[in-house]
C-alpha distance (Angstrom), angle and dihedral (degrees) to the residues before:
residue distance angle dihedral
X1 . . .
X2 3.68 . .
X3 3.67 118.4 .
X4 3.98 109.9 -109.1
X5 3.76 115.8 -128.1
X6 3.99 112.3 -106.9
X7 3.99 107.2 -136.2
X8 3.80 119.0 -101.5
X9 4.18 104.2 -89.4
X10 3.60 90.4 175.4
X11 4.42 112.5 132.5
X12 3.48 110.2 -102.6
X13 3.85 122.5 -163.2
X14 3.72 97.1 -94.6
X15 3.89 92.3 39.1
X16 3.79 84.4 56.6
X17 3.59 99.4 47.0
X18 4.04 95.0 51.9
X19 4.04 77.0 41.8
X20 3.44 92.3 62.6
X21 4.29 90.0 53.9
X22 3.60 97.5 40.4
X23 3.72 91.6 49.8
X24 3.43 99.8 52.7
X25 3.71 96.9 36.3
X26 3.78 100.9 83.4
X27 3.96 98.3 65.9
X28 4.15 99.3 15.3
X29 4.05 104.2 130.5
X30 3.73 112.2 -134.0
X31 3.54 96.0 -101.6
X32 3.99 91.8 58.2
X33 4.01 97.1 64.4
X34 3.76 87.7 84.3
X35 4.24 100.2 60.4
X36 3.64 89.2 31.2
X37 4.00 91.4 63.2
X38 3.68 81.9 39.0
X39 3.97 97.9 62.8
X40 3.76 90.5 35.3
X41 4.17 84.5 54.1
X42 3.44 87.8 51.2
X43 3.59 99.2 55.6
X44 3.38 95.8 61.8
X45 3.82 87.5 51.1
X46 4.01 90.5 -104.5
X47 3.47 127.7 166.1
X48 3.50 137.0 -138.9
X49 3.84 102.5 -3.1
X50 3.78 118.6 -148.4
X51 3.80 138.4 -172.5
X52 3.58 113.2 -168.5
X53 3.65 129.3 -172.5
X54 3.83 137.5 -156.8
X55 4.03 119.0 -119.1
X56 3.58 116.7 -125.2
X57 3.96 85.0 -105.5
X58 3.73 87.1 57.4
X59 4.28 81.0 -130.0
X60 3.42 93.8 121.2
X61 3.74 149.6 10.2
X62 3.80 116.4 -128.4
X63 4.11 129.3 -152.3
X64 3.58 106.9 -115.6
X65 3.86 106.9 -136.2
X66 3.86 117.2 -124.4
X67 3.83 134.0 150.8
X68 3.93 98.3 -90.1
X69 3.74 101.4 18.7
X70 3.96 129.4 115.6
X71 4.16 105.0 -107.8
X72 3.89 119.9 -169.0
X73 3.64 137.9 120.2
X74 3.63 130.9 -31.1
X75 3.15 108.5 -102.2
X76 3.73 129.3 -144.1
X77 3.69 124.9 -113.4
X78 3.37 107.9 -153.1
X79 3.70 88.4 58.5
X80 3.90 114.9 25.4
X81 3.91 134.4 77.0
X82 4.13 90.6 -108.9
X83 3.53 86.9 48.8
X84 3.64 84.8 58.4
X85 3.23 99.9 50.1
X86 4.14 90.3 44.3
X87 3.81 95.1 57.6
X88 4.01 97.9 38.5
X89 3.92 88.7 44.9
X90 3.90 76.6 -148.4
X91 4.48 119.6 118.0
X92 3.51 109.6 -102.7
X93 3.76 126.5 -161.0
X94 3.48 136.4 -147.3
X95 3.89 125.5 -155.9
X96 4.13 101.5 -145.7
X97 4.20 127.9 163.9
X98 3.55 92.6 -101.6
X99 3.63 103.0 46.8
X100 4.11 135.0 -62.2
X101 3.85 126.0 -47.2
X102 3.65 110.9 -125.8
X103 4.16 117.8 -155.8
X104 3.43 118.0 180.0
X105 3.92 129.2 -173.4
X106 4.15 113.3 -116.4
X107 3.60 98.8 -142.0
X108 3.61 130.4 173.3
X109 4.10 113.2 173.6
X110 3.68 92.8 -23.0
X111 3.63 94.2 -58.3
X112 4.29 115.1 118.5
X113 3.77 119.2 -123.7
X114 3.70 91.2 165.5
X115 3.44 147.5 -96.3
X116 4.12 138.5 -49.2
X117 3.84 111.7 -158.5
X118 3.80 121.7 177.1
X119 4.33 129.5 169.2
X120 4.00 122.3 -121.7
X121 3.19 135.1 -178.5
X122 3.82 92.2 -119.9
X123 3.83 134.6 -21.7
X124 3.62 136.5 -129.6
X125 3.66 139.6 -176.3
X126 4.01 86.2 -95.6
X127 3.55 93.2 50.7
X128 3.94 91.3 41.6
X129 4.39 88.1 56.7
X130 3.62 88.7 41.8
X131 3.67 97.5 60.3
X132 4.13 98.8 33.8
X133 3.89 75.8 60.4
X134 3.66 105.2 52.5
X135 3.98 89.1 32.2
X136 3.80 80.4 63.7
X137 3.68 101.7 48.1
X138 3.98 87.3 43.0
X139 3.82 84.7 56.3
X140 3.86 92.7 56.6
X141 4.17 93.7 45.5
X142 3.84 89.4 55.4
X143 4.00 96.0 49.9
X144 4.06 91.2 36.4
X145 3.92 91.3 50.3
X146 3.70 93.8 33.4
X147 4.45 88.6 86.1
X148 3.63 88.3 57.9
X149 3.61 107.3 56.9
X150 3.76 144.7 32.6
X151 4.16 93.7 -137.1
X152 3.90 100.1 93.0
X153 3.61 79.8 38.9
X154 3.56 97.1 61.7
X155 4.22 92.5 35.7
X156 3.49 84.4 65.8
X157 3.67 109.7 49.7
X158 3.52 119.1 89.2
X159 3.56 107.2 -170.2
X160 4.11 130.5 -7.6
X161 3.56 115.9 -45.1
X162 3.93 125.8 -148.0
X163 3.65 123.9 -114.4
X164 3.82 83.4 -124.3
X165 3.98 95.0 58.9
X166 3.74 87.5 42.8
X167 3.68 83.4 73.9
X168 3.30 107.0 42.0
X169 3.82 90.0 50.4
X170 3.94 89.7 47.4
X171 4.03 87.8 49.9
X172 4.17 96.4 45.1
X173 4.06 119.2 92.9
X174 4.04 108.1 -136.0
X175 3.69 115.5 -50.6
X176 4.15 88.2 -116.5
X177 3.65 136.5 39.3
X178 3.98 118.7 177.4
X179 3.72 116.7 -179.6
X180 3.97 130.6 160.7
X181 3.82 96.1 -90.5
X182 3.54 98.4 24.9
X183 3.73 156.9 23.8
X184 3.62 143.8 -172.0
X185 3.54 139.4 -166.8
X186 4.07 143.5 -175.4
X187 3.18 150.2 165.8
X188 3.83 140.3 -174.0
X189 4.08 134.5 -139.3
X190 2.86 138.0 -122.1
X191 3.65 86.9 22.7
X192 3.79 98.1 -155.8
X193 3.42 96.6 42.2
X194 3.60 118.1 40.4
X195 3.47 122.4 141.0
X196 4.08 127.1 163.2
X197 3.99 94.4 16.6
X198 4.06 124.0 100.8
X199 3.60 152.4 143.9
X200 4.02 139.8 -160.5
X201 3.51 136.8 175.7
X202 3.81 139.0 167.4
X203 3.83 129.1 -171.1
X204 3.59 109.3 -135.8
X205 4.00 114.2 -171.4
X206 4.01 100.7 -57.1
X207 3.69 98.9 -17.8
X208 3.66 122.7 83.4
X209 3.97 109.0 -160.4
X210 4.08 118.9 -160.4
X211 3.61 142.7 -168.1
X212 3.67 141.2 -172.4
X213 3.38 127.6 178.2
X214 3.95 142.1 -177.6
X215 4.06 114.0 -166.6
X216 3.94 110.1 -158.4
X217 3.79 116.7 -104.3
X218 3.65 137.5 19.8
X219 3.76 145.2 -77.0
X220 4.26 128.1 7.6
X221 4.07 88.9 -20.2
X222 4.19 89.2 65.3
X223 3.73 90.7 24.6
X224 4.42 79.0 67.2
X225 3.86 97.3 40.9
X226 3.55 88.1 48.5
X227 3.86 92.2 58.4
X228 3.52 92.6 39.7
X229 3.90 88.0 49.8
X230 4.16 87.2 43.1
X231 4.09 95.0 48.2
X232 3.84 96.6 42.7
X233 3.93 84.3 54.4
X234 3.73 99.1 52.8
X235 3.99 89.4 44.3
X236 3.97 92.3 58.7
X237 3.73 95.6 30.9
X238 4.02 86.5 55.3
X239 3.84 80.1 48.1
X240 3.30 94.0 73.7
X241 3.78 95.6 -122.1
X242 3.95 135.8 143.6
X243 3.53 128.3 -95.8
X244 3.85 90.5 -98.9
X245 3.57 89.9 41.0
X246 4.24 85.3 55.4
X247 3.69 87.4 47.4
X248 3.77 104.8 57.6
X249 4.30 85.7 42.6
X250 3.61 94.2 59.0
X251 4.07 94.7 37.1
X252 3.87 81.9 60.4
X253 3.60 100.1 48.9
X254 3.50 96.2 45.5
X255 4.09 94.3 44.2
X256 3.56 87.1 43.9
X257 3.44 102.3 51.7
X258 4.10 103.5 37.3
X259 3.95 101.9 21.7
X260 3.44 133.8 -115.0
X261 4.00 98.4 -57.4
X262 3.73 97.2 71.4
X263 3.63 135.5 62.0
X264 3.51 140.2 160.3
X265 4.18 126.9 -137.0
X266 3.58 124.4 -124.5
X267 3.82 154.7 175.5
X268 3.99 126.6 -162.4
X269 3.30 128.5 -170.1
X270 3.74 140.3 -172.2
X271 4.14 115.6 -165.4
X272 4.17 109.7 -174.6
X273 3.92 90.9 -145.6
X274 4.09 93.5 -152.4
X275 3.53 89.5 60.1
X276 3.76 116.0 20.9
X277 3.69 95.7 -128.9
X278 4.20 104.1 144.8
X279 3.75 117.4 -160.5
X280 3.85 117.9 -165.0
X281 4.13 142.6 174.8
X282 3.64 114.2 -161.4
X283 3.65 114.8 -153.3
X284 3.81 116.8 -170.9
X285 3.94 89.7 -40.4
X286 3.91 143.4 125.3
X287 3.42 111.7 -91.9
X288 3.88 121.1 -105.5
X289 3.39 117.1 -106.8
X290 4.06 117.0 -135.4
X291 3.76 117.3 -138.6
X292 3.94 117.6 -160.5
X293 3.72 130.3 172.1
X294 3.87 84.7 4.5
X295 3.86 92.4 -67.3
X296 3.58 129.0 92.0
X297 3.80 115.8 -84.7
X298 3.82 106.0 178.2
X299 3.38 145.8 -41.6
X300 3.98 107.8 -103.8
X301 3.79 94.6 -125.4
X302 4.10 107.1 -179.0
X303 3.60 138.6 164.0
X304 4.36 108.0 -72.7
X305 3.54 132.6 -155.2
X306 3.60 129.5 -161.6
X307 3.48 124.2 -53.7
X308 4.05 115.9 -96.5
X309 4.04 103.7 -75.5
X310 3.41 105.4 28.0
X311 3.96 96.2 88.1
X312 3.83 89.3 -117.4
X313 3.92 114.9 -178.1
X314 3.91 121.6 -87.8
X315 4.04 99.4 -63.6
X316 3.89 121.5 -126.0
X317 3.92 114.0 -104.1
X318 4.12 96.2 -129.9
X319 4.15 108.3 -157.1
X320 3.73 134.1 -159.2
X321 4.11 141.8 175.3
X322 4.03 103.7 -127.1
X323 4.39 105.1 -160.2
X324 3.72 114.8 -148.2
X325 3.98 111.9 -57.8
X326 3.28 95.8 14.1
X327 3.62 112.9 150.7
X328 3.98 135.8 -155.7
X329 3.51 120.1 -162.3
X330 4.29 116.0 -168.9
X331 3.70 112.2 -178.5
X332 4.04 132.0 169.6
X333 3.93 130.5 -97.5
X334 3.93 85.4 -103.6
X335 3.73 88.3 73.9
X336 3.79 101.1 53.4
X337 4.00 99.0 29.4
X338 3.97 101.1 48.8
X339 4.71 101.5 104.6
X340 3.07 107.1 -123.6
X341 4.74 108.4 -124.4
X342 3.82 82.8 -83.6
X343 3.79 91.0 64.1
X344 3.78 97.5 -118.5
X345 3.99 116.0 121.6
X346 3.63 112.8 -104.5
X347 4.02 98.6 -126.0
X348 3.83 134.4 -175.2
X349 3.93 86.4 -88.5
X350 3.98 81.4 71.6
X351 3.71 91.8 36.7
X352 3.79 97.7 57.5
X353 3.77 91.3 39.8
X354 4.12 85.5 60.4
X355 3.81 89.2 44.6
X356 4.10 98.4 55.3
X357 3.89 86.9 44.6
X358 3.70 94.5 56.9
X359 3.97 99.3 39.5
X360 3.90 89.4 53.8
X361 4.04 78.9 75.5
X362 3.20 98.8 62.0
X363 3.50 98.2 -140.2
X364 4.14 123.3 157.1
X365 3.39 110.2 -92.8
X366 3.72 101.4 -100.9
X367 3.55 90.2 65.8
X368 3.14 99.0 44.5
X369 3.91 95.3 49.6
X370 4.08 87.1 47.9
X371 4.26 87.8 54.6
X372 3.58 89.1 43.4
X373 3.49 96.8 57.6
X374 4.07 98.1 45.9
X375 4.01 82.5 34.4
X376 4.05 85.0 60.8
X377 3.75 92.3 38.0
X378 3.65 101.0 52.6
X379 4.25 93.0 45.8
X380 3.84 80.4 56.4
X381 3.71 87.3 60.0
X382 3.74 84.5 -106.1
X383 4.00 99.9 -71.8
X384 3.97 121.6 134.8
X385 3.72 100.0 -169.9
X386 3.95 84.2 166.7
X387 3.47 133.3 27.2
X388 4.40 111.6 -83.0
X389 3.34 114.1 -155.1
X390 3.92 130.1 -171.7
X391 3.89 134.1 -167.1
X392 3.31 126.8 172.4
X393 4.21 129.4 178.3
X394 3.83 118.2 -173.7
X395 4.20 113.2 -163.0
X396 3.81 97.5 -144.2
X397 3.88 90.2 -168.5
């Protein structure tokens, strides 16, 4: 019998470059990401590396420093080509006199880290898959490393952060997830100094399972409730309970641990992603607001109970069919209550009127959810008195 031909194993140049990553990844300190995307740059005769970062007000997007890398300004994204390229999630490319300006997304599951940009001479189609690729493996070093040091930490703040948002930020999942049949996005104000607002979510098998929360007060007191409020909700979600079930745990927990004076609002959802069927308790909380055909639909007014802590009675499970791109946005009190300079209270009138403006650009929903919130913020005259929380989860069917 005739011998049969093993396939060629032999390195190519591509193979190499990814190579070069991969190999290094496993014990690379934090602080080496930087020079290693340098040298790999370099190899492919690329100029001017850069590794830019989003703020935690998603305002700008910040060079991370690095022996080898480009430095400069932060630039803003609502008005620069990397900004561009951040919001789209799409490559964008830059004619210049010495060659093309490459950005390229840093995406891991959907959600933005920021953006890689390098110059070459010209680009092809193999240089194009070559740096979608490493922009991709980049991506995954910077949120793998991120847990063991404070220097993407520090790249991203702005200005001083309170010990109140330090928790909330250390208790959130990533700002964006973007999956085949769904996505979600959210975002927090003020960034630096949110305290009783948060969000989680988790997509287990077909059904994606969401939470957002509001814990009374202000400061380190509802920066606690709020990750007693998040923690009790992961342990019965991960229990494999139903939404009333979830309910009565984290009314416990909350009651039990702070007494019978505090409480925290909140709104859980459950969205079965093959079919679009969206299950939700309201406890205490705004409404959600339904977005179809990129305009406002309805506000999903249902029956409430009490908010978690108060021992309210066994909530009603609220249901509704979601059609392809259907989006629901849930958002805090802060967003509808803050008055506006003229003294007048900003309301959900406002709110939707913000919403239909954005979806008529037919942006994907994390940018959208990032313009509402500044959108919001700036007609407020740009004051967050309370925290302003948004969530939004599009079924892509």
């Amino acid at each position: 019998m005739a011998e049969r031909r093993r396939p060629n194993r032999s390195e190519s140049f591509g193979e190499a470059l990814l190579g070069k990553i991969l190999d290094s990844a496993h014990e690379l300190p934090p602080h080496l990401i930087g020079p290693l995307v340098a040298d790999v740059m370099e190899r492919l005769d690329a100029r001017r590396p850069q590794v830019l970062l989003q703020d935690y007000g998603q305002l700008v997007l910040v060079p991370l420093p690095g022996e080898g890398l480009t430095g400069g300004e932060p630039q803003l994204i609502d008005d620069s080509d990397a900004g561009r390229c951040f919001l789209d999630a799409v490559p964008v490319e830059v004619p210049q006199e010495d060659g093309v300006r490459v950005h390229l997304p840093l995406l891991d599951g959907g959600d933005q880290v920021g953006v890689m940009a390098v110059t070459l001479d010209v680009v092809d189609d193999d240089d194009r898959r070559l740096l979608l690729r490493i922009s991709g493996l980049v991506a995954d070093l910077l949120v793998t490393k991120h847990g063991y040091s404070d220097l993407f930490f520090d790249v991203r703040r702005d200005e001083g952060m309170s010990v109140a948002a330090e928790i909330q930020w250390s208790l959130l999942p990533p700002l964006a997830m973007i999956m085949p049949r769904v996505a979600v996005a959210g975002i927090l104000e003020p960034a630096y100094d949110v305290g009783g607002d948060s969000f989680d979510y988790a997509l287990n098998g077909d059904v994606l399972h969401v939470v957002m929360i509001d814990a009374m007060g202000h400061g380190l007191d509802a920066a606690t409730m709020a990750t007693v409020a998040i923690g009790s909700y992961r342990h019965a979600r991960r229990a494999g309970i139903g939404l009333s079930e979830i309910y009565a745990f984290m009314d416990r927990a909350v009651a039990g641990q702070f007494g019978p004076e505090h409480f925290v609002t909140a709104q859980m959802l459950q969205l079965d992603t093959t079919t679009g069927r969206v299950q939700w308790v309201n406890a205490g909380h705004p409404p959600p607001i339904l977005v179809r055909d990129h305009r406002v639909a309805r506000r999903l007014a249902a029956p409430t109970t009490l908010p978690v802590g108060l021992g309210g009675s066994e909530p009603r499970v609220s249901e509704l069919g979601l059609v392809p791109g259907d989006r629901v946005l849930c958002f805090t009190d802060g967003v509808v209550e803050e008055h506006k300079s003229g003294g007048a209270e900003f309301g959900e009138d406002q709110l939707i009127d913000c919403v239909n403006r954005l979806e008529r650009t037919g942006r994907g929903i994390r940018a959208v959810t990032r313009s509402l919130s500044h959108t919001l913020k700036r007609a407020r005259g740009g004051r967050t008195s309370d925290d302003a929380t948004l969530l939004m989860v599009e079924w892509r069917g």
